[in-house]
C-alpha positions as CSV (number, residue, x, y, z in Angstrom):
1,X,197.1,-132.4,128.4
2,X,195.4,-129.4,128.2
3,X,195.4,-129.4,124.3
4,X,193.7,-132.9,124.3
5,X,190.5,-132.3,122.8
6,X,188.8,-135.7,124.3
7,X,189.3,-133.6,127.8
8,X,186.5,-131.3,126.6
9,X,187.7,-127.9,128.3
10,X,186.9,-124.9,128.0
11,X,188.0,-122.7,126.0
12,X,187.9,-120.1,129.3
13,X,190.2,-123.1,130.4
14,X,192.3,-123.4,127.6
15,X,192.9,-119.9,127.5
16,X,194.4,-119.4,131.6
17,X,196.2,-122.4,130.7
18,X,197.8,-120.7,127.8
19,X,198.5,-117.9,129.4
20,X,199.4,-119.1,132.4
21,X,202.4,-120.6,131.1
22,X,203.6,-117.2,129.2
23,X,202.5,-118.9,125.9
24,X,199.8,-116.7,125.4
25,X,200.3,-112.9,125.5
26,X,197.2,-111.5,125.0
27,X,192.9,-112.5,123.8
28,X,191.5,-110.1,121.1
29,X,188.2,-111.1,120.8
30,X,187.9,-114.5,120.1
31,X,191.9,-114.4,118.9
32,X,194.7,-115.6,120.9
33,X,198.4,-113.8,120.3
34,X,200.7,-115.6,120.9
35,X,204.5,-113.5,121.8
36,X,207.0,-116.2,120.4
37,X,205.5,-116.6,116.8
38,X,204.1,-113.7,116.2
39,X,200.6,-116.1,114.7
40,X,197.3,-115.9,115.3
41,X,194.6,-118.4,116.1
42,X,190.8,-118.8,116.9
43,X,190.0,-120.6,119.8
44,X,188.2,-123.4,117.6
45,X,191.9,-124.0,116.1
46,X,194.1,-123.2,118.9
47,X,196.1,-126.8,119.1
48,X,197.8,-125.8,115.4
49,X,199.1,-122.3,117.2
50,X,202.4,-123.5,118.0
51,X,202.8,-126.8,115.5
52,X,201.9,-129.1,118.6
53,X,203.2,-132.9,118.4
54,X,201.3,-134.6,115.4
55,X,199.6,-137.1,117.7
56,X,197.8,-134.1,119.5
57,X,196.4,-132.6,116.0
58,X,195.8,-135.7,114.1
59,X,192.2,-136.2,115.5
60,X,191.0,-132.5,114.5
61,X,189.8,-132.1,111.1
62,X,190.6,-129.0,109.2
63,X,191.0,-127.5,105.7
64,X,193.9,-127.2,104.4
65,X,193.5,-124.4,101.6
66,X,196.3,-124.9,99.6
67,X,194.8,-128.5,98.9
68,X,194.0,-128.9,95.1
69,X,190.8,-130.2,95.9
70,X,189.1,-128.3,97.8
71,X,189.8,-124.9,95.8
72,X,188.3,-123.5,91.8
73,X,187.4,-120.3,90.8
74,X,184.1,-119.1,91.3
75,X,183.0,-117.2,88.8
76,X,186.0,-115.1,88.5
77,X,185.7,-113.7,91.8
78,X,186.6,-116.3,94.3
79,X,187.8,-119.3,95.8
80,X,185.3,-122.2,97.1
81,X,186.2,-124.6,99.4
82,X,184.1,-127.8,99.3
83,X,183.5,-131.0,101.3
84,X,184.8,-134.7,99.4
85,X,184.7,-138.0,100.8
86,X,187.0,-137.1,103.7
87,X,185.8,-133.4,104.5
88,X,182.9,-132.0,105.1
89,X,183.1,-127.8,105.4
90,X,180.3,-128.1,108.4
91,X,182.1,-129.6,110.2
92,X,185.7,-128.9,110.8
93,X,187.4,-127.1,113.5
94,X,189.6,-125.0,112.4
95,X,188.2,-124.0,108.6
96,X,191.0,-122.2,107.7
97,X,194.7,-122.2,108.8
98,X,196.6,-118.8,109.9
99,X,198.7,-119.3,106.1
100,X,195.3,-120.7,104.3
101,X,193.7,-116.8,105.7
102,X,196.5,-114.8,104.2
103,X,195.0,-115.1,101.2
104,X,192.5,-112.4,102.1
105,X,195.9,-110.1,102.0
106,X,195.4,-109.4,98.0
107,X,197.7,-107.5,97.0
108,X,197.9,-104.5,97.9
109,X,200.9,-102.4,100.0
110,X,199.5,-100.0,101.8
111,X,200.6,-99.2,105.2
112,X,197.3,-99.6,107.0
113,X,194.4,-102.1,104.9
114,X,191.5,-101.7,106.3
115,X,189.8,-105.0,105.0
116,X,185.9,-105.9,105.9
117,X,185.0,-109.7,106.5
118,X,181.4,-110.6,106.3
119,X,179.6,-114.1,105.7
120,X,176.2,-115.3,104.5
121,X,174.0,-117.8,106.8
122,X,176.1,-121.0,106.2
123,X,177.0,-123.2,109.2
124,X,180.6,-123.3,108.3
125,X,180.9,-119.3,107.9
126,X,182.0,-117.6,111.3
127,X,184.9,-120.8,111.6
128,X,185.6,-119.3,108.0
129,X,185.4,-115.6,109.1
130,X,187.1,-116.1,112.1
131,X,190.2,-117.5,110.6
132,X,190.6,-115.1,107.6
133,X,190.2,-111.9,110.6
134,X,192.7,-114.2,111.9
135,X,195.4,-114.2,109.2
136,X,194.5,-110.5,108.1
137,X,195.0,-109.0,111.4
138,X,198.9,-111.5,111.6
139,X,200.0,-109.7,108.6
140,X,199.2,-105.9,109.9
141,X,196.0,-105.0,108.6
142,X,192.7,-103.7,110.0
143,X,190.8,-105.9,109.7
144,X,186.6,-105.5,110.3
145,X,184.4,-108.1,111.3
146,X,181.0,-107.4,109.8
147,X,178.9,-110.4,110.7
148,X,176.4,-111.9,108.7
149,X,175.8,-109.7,105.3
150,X,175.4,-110.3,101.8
151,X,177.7,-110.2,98.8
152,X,176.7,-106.7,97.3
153,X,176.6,-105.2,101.2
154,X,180.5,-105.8,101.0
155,X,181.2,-104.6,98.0
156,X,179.7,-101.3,99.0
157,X,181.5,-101.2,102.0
158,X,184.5,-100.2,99.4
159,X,183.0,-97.2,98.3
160,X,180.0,-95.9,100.8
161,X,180.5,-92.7,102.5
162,X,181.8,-93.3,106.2
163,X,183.0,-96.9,105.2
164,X,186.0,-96.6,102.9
165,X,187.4,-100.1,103.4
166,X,190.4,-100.9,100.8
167,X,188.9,-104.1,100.2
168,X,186.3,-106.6,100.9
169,X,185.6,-110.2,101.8
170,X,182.5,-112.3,101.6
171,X,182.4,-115.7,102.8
172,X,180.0,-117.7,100.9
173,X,179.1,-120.0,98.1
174,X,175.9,-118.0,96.7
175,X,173.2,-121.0,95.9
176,X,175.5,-123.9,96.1
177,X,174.7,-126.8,98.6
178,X,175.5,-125.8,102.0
179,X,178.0,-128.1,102.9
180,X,180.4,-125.8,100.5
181,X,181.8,-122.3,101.4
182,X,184.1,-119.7,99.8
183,X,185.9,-116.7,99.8
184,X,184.8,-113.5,97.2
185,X,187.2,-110.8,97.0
186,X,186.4,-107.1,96.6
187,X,188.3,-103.7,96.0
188,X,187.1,-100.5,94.8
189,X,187.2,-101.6,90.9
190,X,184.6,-104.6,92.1
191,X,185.4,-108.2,92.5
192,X,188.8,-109.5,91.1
193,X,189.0,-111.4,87.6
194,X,190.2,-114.9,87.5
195,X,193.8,-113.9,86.9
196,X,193.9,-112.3,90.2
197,X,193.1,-115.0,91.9
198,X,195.0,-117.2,90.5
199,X,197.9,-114.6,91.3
200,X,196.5,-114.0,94.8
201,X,196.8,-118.3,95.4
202,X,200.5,-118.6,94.4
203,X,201.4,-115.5,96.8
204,X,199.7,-117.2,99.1
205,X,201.3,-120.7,98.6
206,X,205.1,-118.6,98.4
207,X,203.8,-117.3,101.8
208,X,205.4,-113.6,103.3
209,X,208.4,-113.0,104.5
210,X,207.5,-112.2,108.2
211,X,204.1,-111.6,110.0
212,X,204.0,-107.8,111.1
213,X,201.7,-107.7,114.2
214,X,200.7,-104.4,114.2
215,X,197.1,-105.1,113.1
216,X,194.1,-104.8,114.6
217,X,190.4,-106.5,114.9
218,X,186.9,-104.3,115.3
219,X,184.1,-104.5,113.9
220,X,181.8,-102.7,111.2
221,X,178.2,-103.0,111.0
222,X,178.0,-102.9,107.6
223,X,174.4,-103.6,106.9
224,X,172.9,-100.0,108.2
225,X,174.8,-97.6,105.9
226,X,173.5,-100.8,102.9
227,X,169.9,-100.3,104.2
228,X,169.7,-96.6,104.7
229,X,171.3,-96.5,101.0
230,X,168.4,-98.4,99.7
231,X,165.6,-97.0,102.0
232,X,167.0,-93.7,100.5
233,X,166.7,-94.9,96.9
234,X,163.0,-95.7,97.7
235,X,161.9,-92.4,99.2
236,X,163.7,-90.3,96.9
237,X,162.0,-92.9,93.7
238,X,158.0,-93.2,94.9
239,X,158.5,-89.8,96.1
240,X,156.0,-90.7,99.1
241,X,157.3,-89.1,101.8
242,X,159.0,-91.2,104.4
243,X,156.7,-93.9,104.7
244,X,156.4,-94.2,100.7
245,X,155.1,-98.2,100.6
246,X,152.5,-97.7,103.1
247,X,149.4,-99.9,102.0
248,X,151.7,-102.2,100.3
249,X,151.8,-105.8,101.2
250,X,155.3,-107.5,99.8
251,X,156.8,-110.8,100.9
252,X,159.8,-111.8,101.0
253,X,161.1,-115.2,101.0
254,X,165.3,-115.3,102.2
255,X,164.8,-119.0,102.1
256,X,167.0,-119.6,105.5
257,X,169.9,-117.5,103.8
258,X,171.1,-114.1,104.8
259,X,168.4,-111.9,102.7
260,X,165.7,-111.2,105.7
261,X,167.6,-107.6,106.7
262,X,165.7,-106.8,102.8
263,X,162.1,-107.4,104.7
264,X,163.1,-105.6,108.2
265,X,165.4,-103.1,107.7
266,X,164.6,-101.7,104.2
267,X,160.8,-101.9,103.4
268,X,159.1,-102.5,107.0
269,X,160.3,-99.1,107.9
270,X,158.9,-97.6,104.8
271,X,155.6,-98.8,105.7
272,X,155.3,-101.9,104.0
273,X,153.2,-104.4,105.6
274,X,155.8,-107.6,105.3
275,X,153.5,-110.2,107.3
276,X,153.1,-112.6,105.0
277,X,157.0,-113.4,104.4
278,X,159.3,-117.0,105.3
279,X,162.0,-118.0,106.2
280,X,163.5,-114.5,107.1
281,X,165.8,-116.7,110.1
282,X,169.3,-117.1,108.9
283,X,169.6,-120.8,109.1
284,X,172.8,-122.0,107.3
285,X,171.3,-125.6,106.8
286,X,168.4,-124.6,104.8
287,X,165.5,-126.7,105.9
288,X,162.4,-125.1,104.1
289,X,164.2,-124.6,100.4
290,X,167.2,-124.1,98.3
291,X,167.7,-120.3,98.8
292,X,167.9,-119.9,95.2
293,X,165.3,-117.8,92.4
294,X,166.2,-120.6,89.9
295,X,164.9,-123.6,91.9
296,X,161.4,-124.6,90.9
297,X,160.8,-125.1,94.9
298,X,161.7,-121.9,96.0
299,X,160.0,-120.2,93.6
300,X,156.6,-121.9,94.4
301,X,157.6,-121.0,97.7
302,X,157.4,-117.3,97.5
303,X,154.4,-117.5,94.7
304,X,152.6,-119.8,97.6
305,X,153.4,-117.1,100.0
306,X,152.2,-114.1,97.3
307,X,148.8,-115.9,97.2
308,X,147.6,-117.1,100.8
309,X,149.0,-113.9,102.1
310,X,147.0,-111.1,99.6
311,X,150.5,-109.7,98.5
312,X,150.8,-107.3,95.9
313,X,154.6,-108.5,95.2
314,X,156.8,-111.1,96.7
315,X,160.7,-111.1,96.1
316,X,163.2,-113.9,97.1
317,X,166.7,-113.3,97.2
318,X,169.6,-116.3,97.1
319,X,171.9,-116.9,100.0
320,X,174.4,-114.2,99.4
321,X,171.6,-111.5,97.9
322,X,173.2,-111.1,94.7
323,X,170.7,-112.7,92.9
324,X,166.4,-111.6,93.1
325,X,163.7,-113.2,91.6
326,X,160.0,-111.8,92.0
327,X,156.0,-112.7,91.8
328,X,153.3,-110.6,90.9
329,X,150.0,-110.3,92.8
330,X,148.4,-113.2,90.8
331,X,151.3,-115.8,91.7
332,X,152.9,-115.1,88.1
333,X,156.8,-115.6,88.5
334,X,158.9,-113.3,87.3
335,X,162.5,-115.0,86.5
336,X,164.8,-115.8,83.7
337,X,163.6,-114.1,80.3
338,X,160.8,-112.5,82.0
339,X,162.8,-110.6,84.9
340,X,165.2,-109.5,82.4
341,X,162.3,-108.0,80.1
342,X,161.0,-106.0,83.4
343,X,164.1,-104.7,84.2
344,X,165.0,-104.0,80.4
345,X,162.0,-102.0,80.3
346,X,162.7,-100.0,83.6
347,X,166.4,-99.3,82.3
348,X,164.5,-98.1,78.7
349,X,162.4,-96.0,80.5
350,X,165.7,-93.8,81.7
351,X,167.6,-94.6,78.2
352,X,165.2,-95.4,75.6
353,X,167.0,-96.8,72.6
354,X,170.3,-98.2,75.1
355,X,171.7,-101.4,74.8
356,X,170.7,-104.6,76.9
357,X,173.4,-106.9,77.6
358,X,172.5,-110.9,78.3
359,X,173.3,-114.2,78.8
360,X,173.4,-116.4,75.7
361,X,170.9,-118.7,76.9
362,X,167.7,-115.6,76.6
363,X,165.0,-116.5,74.3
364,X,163.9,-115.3,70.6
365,X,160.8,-113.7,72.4
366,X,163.3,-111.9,74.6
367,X,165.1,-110.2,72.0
368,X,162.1,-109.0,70.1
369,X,160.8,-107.3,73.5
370,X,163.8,-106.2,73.5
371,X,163.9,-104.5,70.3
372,X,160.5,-104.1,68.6
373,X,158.9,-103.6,72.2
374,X,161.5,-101.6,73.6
375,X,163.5,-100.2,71.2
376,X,166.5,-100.9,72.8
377,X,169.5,-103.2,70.7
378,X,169.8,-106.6,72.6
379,X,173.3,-107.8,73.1
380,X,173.0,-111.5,73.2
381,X,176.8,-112.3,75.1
382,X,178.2,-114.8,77.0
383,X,177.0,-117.2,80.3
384,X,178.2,-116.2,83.3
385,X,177.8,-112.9,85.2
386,X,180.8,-111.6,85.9
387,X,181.0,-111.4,81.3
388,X,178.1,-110.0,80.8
389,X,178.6,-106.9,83.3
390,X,182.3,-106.8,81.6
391,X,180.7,-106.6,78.4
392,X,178.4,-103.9,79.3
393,X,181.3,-102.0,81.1
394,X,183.2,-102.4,77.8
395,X,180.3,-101.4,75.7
396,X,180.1,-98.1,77.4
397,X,183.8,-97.4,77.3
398,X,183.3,-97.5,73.8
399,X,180.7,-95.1,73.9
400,X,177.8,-96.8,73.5
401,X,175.0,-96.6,76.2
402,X,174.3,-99.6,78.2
403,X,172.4,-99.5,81.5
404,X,171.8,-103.2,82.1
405,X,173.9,-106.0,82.3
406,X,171.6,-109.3,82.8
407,X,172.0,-113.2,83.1
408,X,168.8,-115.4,83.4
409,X,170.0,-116.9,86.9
410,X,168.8,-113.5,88.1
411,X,172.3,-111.8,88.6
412,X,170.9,-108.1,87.1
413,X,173.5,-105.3,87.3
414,X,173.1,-101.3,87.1
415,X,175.4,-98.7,85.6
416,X,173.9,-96.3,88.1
417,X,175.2,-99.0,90.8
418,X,178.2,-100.0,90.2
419,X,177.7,-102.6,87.9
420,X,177.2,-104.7,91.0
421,X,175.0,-107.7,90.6
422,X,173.0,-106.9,93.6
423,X,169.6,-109.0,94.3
424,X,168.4,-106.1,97.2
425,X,169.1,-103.6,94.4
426,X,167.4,-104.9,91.4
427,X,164.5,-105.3,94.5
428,X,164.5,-101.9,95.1
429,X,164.3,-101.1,91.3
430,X,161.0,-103.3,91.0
431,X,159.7,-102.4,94.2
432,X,160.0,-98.3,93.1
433,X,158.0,-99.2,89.5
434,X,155.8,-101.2,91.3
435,X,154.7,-98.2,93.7
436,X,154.7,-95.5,90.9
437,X,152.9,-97.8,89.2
438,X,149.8,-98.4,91.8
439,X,149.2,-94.6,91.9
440,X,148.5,-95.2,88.6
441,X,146.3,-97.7,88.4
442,X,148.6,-99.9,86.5
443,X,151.1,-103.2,87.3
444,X,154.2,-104.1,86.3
445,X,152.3,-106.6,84.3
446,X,152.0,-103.0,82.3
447,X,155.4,-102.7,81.3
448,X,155.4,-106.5,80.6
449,X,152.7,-106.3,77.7
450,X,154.1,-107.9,74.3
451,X,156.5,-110.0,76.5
452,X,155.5,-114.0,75.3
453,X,157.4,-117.1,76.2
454,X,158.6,-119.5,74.9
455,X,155.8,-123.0,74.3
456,X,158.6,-125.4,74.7
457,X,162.0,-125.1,76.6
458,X,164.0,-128.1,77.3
459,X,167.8,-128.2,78.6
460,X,169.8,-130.9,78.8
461,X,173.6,-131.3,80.0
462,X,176.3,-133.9,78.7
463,X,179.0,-135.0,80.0
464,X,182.2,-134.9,78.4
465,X,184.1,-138.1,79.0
466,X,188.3,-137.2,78.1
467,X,190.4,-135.6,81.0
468,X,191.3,-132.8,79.0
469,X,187.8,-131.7,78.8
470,X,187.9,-128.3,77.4
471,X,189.7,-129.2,74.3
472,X,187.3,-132.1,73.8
473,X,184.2,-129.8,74.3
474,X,186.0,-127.7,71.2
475,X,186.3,-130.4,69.1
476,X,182.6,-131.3,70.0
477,X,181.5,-127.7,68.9
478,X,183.8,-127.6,65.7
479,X,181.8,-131.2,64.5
480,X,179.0,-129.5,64.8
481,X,180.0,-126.3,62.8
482,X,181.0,-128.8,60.1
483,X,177.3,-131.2,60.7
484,X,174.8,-127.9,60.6
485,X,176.4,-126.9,57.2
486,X,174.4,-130.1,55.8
487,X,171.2,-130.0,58.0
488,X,168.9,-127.7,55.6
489,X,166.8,-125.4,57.6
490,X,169.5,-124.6,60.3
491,X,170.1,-120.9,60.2
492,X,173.9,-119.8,62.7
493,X,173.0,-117.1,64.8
494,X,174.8,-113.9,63.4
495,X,176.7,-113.7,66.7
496,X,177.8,-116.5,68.4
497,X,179.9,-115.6,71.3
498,X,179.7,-118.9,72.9
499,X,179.2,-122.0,71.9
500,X,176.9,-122.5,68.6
501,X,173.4,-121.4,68.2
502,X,170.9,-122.2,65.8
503,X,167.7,-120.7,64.5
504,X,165.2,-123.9,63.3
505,X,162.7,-121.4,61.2
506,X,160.7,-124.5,60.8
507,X,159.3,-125.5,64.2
508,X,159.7,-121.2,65.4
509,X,162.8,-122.7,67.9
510,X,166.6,-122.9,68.3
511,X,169.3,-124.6,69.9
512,X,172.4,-123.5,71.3
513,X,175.3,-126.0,72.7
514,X,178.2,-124.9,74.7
515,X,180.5,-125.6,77.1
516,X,180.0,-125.1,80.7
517,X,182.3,-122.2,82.7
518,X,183.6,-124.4,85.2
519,X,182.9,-128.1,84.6
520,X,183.2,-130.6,81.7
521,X,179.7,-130.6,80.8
522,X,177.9,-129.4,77.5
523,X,174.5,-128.0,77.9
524,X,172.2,-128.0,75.8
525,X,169.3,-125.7,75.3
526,X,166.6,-125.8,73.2
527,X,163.2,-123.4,72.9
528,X,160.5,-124.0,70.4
529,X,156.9,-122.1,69.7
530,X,155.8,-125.3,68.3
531,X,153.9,-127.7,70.1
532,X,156.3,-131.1,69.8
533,X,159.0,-128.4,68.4
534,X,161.6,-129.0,71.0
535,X,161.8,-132.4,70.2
536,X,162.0,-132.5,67.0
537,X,165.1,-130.2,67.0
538,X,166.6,-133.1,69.8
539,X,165.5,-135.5,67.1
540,X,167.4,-133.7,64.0
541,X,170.7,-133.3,66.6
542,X,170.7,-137.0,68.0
543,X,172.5,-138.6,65.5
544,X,175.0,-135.8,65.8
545,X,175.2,-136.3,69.4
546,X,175.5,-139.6,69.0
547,X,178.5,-140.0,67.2
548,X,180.4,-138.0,69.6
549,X,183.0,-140.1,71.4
550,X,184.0,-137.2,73.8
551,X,180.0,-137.2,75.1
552,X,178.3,-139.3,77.5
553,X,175.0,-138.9,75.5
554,X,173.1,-142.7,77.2
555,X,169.7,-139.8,78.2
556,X,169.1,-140.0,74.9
557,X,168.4,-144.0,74.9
């Protein structure tokens, strides 16, 4: 009777039951070791620690991870369980099973892993931490609870001096809804590639051959050897002293995610005055704004905060802080192709005539910043992060000098750091400029002179309709390889690396359609200097659309 959850006990009650009875040897934390099975289990799951009668476990809800459903890759890196009709990640008891947490195992032999756990702001994440600590620490490792930290603070608990973990686990979903959570592995070499993932799930489905309980749980505060490394960066870049952003006013805007440690802990003890910024509070069900630099709302968020508070920046970070965006002092927004010009043109100030990688998606104006402002070579590559930092790591391999790897959702990522896309960083970077800058007498608007958008930008997404969506989407693009040869005016990019992009010399625009990473959608995006430009191109490419079976193309009319 004790198990029955309708008797509402304790868990202090649950526990001296437990133990009374011998079944329990020992607490660890908020972990219960049990002698007979060798498993593990966190108090919110404890009726699954010894397979208790069905009728006794029916009622609580869990995840199960192995469940094809509830699992994709994220971006190469990860695995992100999501609610459907039946589950909701908010608001099950036991997140993760002891088997489901093995996962965070990898692959590695060593005797001893010391593996760091840390989580963003979501609702579901310490269920989620506490269960992978849980299946680490059953299978022998060392296993460190870091609390609530971002993405990039992880990583660099791999290679910062005095942390030295083997490898790394972030719980989070970056800017996804917050009913959805995930797992983001780490080693030394940075986050693993889909293929290791895929590799870590079917070791995880075969299971191991015995738990070895010879682990152990502590804890690592992760986020003070992360902050002293950027406070560092700061003092030794302003060269100010300790107190180098004194008569600065900066806001920062976490937007409820786990970001606010940038405002408190890195430039309020430099001097900053951070009065004016929101929603610092780690609140995991995101009340004021999507904590992402990409949503419209979010950004007038921090640009509202920028002007009613005086500011001379404001910077908002997404939920994990892997991603930045920024303001300037008169509420212009710095994001997408504008961000990536600033930080092109802080990376050409330390390698002029280097190579910029991108996205695909970057605009015409971007590249001739880029080029004729810079005089750096743009790199126009693929969507998605994790291929445009692999593309600059491989561009460098091959000897050619690439400091920046960039994609327009604000994922920015440094040679000098890692290649990490870190939001705090790319922060710090700004910040730096901005402060060498005001001694001065100039602004970042400075380094942004020549730097024009786009008149007209419209994007659009289709669905694609067949179950085998990707070879659908192919056949989509090879149509319209065989459609542009007769449209006269429709120039093929020199490089097209993904999808198919066209210059329309006509209306000063382009278009560029391609498949999405992880879904079957086609996007389509479309920039014009032209007043009435952009449609015009969607006008030459309906018919096209049209006429594709494979496309769910009714927003057209």
């Amino acid at each position: 009777a004790a198990f029955r959850t309708e008797d509402r006990l304790s868990h202090r009650d649950i526990l001296g039951s437990l133990m009374g009875m011998g079944i329990v040897r020992e607490k660890v934390g908020d972990i219960l070791v049990s002698p007979e099975s060798a498993d593990l289990i966190v108090l919110d799951t404890v009726a699954e620690l010894f397979d208790l009668p069905a009728d006794l476990v029916a009622g609580l809800p869990h995840l199960e991870m192995m469940g094809s459903r509830q699992l994709y890759l994220e971006h190469h890196t990860g695995i992100l369980a999501y609610s459907d009709e039946q589950i909701d990640v908010n608001t099950t008891g036991g997140v993760l099973r002891v088997r489901g947490a093995r996962l965070a195992l990898m692959a590695m032999t060593a005797e001893e892993l010391r593996i760091a756990v840390g989580r963003d702001s979501r609702l579901s994440g310490p269920s989620l931490q506490r269960a992978v600590l849980t299946g680490l620490v059953a299978m022998g490792a060392v296993a460190a609870d870091c609390g609530m930290a971002s993405t990039p603070a992880m990583f660099m608990a791999t290679v910062l001096p005095g942390c030295d973990f083997d490898g790394a686990v972030m719980i989070t979903a970056s800017h996804l809804p917050q009913n959805r959570n995930g797992l983001k592995f780490f080693t030394r070499e940075g986050g693993l590639e889909s293929a290791d993932i895929k590799e870590l799930l079917r070791r995880a489905e075969a299971g191991p051959e015995a738990a070895r309980l010879h682990g152990r749980l502590t804890s690592f505060d992760i986020l003070t050897p992360y902050t002293a490394m950027l406070r560092q960066r700061i003092i030794t870049g302003v060269n100010g002293g300790e107190r180098p952003l004194a008569g600065l006013k900066i806001a920062v805007d976490a937007g409820n995610g786990a970001g606010g440690f940038y405002a408190t802990r890195v430039l309020a003890p430099l001097g900053a005055d951070i009065s004016a910024s929101v929603y610092l509070e780690p609140d995991g069900s995101f009340p004021n704004h999507v904590p992402n630099p990409e949503n419209k709302e979010a950004m007038e968020s921090i640009r509202r905060a920028v002007l009613t508070g005086g500011c001379d920046l404001g910077l908002i970070f997404d939920t994990d802080v892997d991603r930045a965006g920024a303001v300037e002092a008169d509420g212009t927004e710095l994001g997408r192709n504008r961000l990536i010009a600033l930080a092109a043109a802080i990376a050409a100030e330390q390698a002029p005539g280097s190579t910029i990688v991108t996205d695909s998606v970057t605009s015409d104006q971007l590249a001739d910043f880029i080029e004729k402002k810079l005089g750096c070579r743009h790199h126009r590559f693929k969507r998605g992060y994790k291929n445009v930092i692999n593309e600059a790591i491989r561009l460098n391999e091959a000897g050619e000098t690439c400091l920046l790897a960039m994609e327009t959702s604000g994922h920015g990522a440094l040679k000098e750091n890692y290649f990490l896309d870190d939001g705090a960083y790319l922060a710090t970077k700004i910040v730096i400029r901005y402060a060498q800058l005001r001694r001065q007498g100039r602004t970042l608007a400075d380094l942004l002179e020549g730097m024009r958008e786009p008149l007209e930008a419209r994007e659009l997404r289709f669905r694609l309709l067949p179950e085998d969506f990707k070879a659908a989407g192919a056949a989509v693009l090879a149509a319209l390889e065989r459609y542009a040869a007769s449209q006269p005016g429709w120039v093929p990019a020199p490089h097209n690396y993904e999808g198919l992009r066209y210059s329309v010399p006509a209306v000063k625009g382009w278009f560029l359609l391609r498949m999405s990473l992880h879904d079957p959608l086609m996007p389509l995006n479309i920039e014009s200097d032209c007043p009435g430009g952009a449609e015009e191109i969607l006008r030459e490419l309906a018919p096209f659309l049209k006429g594709q079976a494979a496309l769910d193309t009714a927003q057209l009319g």
